[in-house]
C-alpha positions in Angstrom: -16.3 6.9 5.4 -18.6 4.8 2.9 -17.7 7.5 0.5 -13.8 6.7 0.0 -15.3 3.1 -1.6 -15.3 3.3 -5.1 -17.6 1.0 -6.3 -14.9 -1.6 -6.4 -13.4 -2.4 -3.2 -10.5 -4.9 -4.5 -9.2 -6.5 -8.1 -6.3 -8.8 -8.8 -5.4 -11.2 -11.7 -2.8 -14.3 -12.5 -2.5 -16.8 -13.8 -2.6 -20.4 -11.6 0.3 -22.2 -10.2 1.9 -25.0 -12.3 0.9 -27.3 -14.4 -2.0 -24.9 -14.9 -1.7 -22.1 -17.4 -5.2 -20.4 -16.9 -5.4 -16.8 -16.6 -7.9 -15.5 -13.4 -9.6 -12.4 -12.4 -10.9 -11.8 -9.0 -13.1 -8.8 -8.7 -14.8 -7.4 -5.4 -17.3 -4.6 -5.7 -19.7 -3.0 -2.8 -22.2 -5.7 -3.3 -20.7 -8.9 -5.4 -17.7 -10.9 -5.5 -16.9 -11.8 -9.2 -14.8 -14.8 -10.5 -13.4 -15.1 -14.2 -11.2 -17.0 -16.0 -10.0 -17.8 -18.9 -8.7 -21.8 -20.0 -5.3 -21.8 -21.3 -4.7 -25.3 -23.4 -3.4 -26.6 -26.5 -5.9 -29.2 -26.5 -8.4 -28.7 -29.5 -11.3 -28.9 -27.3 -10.3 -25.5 -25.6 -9.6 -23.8 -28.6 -11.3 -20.6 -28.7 -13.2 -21.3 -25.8 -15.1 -18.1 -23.8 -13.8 -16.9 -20.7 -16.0 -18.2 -17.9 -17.4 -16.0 -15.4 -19.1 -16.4 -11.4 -20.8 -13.7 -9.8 -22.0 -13.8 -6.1 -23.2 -11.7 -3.4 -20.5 -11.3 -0.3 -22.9 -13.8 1.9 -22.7 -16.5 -0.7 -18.8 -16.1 -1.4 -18.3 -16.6 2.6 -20.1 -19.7 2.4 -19.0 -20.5 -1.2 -16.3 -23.0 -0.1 -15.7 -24.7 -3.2 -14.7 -21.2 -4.9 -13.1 -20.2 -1.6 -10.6 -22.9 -2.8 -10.3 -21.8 -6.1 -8.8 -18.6 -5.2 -6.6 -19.7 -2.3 -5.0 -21.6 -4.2 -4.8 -19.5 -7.2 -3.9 -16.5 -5.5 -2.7 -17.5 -1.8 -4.2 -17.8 1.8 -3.3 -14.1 2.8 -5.8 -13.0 -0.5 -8.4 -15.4 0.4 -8.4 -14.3 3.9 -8.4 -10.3 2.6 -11.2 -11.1 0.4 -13.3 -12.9 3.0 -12.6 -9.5 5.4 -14.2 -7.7 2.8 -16.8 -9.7 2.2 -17.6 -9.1 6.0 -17.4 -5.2 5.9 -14.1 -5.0 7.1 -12.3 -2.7 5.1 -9.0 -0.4 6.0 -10.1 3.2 5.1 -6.4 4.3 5.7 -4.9 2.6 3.4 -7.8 3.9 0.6 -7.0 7.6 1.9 -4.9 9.5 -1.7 -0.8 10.2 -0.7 -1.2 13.6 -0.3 -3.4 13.8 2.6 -1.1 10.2 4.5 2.0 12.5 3.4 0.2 15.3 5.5 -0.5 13.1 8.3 2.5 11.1 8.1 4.1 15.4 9.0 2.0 15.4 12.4 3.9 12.0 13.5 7.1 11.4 15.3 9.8 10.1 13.5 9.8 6.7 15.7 5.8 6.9 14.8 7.0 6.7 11.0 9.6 4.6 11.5 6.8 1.9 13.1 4.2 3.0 10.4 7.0 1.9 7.4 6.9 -1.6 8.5 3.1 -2.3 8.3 2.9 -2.3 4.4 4.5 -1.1 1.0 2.8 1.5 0.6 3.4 3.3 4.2 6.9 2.4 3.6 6.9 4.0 0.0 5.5 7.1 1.7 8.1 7.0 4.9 10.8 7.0 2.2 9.3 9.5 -0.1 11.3 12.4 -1.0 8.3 15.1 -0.8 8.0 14.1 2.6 11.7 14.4 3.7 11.9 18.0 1.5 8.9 18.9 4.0 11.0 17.9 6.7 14.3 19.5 5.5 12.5 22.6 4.6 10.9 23.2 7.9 14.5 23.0 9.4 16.2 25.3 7.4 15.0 28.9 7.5 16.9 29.7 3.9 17.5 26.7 1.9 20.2 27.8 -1.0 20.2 26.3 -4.5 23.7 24.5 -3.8 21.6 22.7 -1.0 18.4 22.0 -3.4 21.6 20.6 -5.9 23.0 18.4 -3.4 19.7 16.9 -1.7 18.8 16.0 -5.8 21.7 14.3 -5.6 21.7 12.4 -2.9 18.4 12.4 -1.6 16.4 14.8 0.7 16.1 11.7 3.3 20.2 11.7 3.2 20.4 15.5 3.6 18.0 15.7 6.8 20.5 13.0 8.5 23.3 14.4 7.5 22.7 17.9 8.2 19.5 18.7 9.9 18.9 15.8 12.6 20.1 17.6 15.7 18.3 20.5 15.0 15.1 20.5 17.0 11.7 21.5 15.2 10.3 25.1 15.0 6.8 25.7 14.5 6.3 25.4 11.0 3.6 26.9 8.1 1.6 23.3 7.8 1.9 22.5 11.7 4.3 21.6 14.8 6.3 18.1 13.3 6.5 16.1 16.9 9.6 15.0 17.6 8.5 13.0 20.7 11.9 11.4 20.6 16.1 11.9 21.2 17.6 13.3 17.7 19.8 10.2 18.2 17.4 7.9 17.3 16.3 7.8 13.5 14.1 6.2 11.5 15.1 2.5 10.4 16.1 1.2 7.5 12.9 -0.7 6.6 13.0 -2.7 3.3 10.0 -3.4 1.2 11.0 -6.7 1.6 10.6 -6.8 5.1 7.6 -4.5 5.4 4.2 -5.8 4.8 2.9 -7.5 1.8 -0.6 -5.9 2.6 
C-alpha cells in the first residue's frame, strides 16, 4: 500500500485570515512537514523580503505547538487535525486510489452502498454522480442502446435516463461483473449535494 504515496502525502496554500495578507504553503512529504511563507506588507521594511521557510520531521511537527498554531489558524482545525493524522501514519489509501479503478469498485456496490458512500466526501460524491458511471449502469440494462437513446442521455444526463427508464429493470450479469442491487428498485440514490457531503 506504501506504494500509492507519492513522495508527497498532502499540499495546500492561502493566504491568512484578516488583517493579515501573507501568502502560506503547507507541504507534507513521507518524511518532513514543511512550512513557508511569504510576508505581504506595504511597510518598507518588508519590501522585497525572501520567503521564509520551516522544515521538520513528522515527530517534531506533533510536538511543534507553536507551528501547530500557525497553521490552525491559517488554514483551520479540520487541516491541522489532517495534518497531525499524517504525521502519525494515518493515511486514507482510498481516497489516493485513481477514478478509474473507485469508478470500478463503486460498479460492485449497491446503489444504497453509493448512495451512503456520496456523503463521506467531494470526491466520492463527484464519482456517485459521474456520468461514466451511470452510462456503465444504463448500458448493462439495456441489451441494444440506439443512437436516439445515446442523444437523449447527452442531453439530459445518463444518471436521469437510468431513473427514468431503467430503474425497475433488475440487473443481468454483465461483461465487467454482477452490479448488486441488494435493495427494492423503489429506493434510489439521494440527492447528495457537495455542500452537504464531506469537506474531506
Amino acid at each position: 500500500m506504501a506504494s500509492l504515496l507519492g513522495s508527497t502525502v498532502f499540499e495546500i496554500n492561502g493566504q491568512a485570515p484578516s488583517p493579515s495578507k501573507d501568502f502560506f504553503q503547507l507541504i507534507i512529504t513521507k518524511t518532513e512537514v514543511i512550512w513557508r511563507f511569504w510576508k505581504v506588507s506595504l511597510r518598507s521594511e518588508f519590501r522585497g523580503a525572501a520567503p521564509g521557510e520551516t522544515k521538520e520531521s513528522h515527530d517534531d511537527f506533533l510536538h511543534d505547538a507553536r507551528l501547530q498554531h500557525e497553521v490552525g489558524v491559517v488554514f483551520g482545525q479540520h487541516t491541522l487535525e489532517h495534518c497531525m493524522a499524517l504525521c502519525e501514519g494515518h493515511y486514507n489509501y482510498l481516497e489516493r486510489l485513481p477514478n478509474q479503478l473507485l469508478l470500478r469498485i463503486l460498479y460492485y456496490l449497491s446503489f444504497q452502498d453509493i448512495g451512503r458512500l456520496a456523503q463521506t466526501s467531494k470526491r466520492f460524491w463527484k464519482l456517485s454522480n459521474s456520468p461514466e458511471l451511470w452510462e456503465q449502469t444504463v448500458r448493462v440494462r439495456c441489451e441494444e442502446l440506439t443512437p436516439d437513446m445515446e442523444m437523449l442521455a447527452s442531453a439530459m444526463g445518463w444518471k436521469k435516463i437510468f431513473f427514468t427508464f431503467f430503474q425497475d429493470k433488475l440487473p443481468k450479469v454483465s461483461k465487467a461483473g454482477p452490479i448488486s442491487d441488494s435493495m427494492s428498485s423503489a429506493i434510489i440514490l439521494p440527492q447528495v449535494t457537495p455542500t452537504a457531503a464531506a469537506t474531506t
